[in-house]
C-alpha positions as a Markdown table, in Angstrom:
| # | Residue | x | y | z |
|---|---|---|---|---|
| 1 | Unk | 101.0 | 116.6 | 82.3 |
| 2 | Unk | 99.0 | 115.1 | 85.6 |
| 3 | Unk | 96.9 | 113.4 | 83.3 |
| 4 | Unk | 99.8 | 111.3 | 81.3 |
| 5 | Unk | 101.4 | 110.8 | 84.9 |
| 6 | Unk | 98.5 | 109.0 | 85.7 |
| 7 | Unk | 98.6 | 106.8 | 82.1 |
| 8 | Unk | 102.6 | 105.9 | 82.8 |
| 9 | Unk | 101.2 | 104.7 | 86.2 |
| 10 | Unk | 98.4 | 102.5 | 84.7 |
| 11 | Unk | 100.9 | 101.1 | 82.3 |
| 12 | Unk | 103.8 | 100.3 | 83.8 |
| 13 | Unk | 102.0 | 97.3 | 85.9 |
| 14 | Unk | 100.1 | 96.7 | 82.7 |
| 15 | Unk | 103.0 | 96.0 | 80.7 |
| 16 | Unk | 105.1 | 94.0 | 83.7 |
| 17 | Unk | 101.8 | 92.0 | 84.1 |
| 18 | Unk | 101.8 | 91.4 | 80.3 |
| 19 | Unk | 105.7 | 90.7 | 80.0 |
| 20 | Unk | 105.1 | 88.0 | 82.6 |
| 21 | Unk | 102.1 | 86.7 | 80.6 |
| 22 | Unk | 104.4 | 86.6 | 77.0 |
| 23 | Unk | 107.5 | 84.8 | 79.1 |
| 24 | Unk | 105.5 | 81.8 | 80.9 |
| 25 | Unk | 105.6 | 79.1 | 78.4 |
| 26 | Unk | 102.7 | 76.7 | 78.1 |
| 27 | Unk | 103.3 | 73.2 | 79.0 |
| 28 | Unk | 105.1 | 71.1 | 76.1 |
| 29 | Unk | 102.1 | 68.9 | 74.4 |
| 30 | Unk | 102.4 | 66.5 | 71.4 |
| 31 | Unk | 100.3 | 64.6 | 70.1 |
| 32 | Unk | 101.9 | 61.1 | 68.9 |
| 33 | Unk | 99.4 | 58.8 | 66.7 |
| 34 | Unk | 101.7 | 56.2 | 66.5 |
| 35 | Unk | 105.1 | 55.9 | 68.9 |
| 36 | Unk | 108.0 | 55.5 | 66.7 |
| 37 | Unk | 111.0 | 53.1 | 67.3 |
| 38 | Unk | 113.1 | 55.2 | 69.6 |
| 39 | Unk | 110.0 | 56.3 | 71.9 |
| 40 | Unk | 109.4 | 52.6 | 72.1 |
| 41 | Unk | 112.6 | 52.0 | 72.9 |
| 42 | Unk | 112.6 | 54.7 | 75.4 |
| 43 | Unk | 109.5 | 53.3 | 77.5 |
| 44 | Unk | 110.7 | 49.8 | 77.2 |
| 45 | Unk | 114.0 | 50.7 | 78.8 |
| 46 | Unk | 112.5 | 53.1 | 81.5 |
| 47 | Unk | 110.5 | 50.0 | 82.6 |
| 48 | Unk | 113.1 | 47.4 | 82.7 |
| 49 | Unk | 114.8 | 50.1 | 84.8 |
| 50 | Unk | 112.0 | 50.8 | 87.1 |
| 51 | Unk | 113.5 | 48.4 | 90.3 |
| 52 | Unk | 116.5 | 51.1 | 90.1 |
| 53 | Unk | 113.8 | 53.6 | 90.8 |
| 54 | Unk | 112.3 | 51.8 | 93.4 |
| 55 | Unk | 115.1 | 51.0 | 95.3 |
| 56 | Unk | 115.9 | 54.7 | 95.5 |
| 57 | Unk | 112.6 | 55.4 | 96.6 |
| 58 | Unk | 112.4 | 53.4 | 99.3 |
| 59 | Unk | 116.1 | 54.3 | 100.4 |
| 60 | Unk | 114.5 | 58.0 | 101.3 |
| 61 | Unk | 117.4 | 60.3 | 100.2 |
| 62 | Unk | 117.1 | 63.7 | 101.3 |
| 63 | Unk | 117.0 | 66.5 | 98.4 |
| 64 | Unk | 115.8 | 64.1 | 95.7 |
| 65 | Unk | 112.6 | 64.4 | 94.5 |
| 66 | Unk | 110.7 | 61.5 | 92.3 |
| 67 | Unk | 108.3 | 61.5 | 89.5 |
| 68 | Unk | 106.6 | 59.3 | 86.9 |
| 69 | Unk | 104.7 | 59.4 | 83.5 |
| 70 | Unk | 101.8 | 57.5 | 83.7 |
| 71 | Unk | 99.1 | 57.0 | 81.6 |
| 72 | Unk | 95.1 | 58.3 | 81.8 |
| 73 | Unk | 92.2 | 57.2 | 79.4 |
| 74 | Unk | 90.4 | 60.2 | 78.2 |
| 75 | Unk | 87.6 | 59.6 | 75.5 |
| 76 | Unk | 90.2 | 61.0 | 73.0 |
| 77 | Unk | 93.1 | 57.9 | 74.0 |
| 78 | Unk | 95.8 | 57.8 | 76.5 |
| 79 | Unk | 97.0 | 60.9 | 78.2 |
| 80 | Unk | 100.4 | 60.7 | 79.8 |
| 81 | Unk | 101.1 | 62.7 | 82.8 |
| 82 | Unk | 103.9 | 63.5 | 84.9 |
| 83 | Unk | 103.1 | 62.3 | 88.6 |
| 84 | Unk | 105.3 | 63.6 | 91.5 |
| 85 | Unk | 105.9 | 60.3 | 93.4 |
| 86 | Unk | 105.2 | 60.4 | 96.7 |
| 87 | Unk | 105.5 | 56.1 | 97.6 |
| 88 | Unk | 104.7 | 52.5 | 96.3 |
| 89 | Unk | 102.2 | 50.6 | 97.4 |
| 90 | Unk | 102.4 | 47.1 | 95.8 |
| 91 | Unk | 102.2 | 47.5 | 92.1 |
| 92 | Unk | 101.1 | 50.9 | 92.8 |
| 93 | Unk | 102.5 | 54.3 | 92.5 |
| 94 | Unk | 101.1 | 56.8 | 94.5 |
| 95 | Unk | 101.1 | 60.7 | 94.1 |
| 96 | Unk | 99.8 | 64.0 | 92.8 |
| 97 | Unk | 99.7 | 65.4 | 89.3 |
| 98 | Unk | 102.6 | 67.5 | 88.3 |
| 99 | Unk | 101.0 | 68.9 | 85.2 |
| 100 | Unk | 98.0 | 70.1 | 83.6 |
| 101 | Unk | 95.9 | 67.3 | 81.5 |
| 102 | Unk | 94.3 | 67.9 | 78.0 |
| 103 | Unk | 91.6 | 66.1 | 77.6 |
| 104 | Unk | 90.8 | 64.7 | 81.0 |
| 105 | Unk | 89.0 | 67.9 | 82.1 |
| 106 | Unk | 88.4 | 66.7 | 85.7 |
| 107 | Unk | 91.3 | 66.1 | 86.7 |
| 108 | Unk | 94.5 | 68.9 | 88.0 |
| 109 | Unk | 97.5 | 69.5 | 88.9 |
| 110 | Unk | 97.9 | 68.5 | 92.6 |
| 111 | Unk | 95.3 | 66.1 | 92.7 |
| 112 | Unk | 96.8 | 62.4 | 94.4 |
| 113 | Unk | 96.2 | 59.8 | 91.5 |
| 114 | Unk | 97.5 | 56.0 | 92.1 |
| 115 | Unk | 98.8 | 54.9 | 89.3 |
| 116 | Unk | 99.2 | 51.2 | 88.0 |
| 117 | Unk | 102.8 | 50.2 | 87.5 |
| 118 | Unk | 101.8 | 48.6 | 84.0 |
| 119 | Unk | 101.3 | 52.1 | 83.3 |
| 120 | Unk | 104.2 | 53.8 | 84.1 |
| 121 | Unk | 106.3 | 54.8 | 81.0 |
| 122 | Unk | 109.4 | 56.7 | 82.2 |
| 123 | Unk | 110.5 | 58.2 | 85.3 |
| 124 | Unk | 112.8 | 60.8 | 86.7 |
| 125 | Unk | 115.0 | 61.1 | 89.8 |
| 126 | Unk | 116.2 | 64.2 | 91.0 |
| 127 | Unk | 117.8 | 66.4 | 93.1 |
| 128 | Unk | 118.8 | 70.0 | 91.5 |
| 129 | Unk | 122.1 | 68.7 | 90.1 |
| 130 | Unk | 122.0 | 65.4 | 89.0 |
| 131 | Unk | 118.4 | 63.5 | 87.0 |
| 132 | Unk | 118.2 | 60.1 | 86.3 |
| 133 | Unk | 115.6 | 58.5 | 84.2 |
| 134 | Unk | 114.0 | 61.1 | 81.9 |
| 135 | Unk | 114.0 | 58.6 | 79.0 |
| 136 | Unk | 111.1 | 59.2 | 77.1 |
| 137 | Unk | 111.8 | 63.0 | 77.6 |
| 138 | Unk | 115.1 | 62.8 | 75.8 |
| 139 | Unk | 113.7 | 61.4 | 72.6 |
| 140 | Unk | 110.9 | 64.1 | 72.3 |
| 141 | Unk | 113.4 | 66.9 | 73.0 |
| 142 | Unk | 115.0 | 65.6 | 69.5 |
């Protein structure tokens, strides 16, 4: 009886260790050869709406919290990456890496990128209730 005490003890933080494990969900990846029309559509309106997200930027609100997609060169093609925004400098975005990458293996989440606006394909705005932007996310989610 002592003896399966101890095995209930040894597996009860085993299995709440494992059902943690099984309920974190990897980060969404996809891999897109060739953007169709509505992901074009998507970037090309999250850039023409950009000045909207600088404004806001600069205007400081408390709560809200800012982020970009921007785009890496790996040896395998572009990577995009979401970027939490922490100011503009010019035609630069500066900030650290919200996410994990793929195929750029030396860079991590948290590390403070600069990223070229040219590069910037959507954006989000938020501040727990309310997100703006996210335009590139809501055609993937289809």
């Amino acid at each position: 009886m002592k003896r399966r005490l101890q095995w209930l003890w040894l597996l009860i933080p085993l299995s709440g260790c494992l059902l943690v494990f099984l309920m974190r969900r990897p980060p969404t990846v996809r891999r897109i050869n060739t953007p169709d029309a509505a992901l074009l559509s998507a970037i090309s309106a999250a850039r023409e709406r950009l000045p909207e997200f600088d404004r806001q930027m600069q205007a400081h609100q408390p709560g809200y919290r800012f982020a970009i997609k921007g785009k890496f060169t790996s040896a395998l093609g572009p990577e995009y990456l979401w970027v939490r925004a922490d100011g503009v400098d010019g035609n630069f975005y500066n900030g650290r890496v919200d996410q994990t990458a793929i195929s750029l293996p030396n860079l991590h989440k948290g590390d403070v990128v600069r990223i070229d606006r040219k590069d910037v394909v959507d954006w989000m705005i938020g501040n727990g209730a309310d997100v703006q932007g996210g335009f590139t996310e809501k055609v993937l989610a289809k």
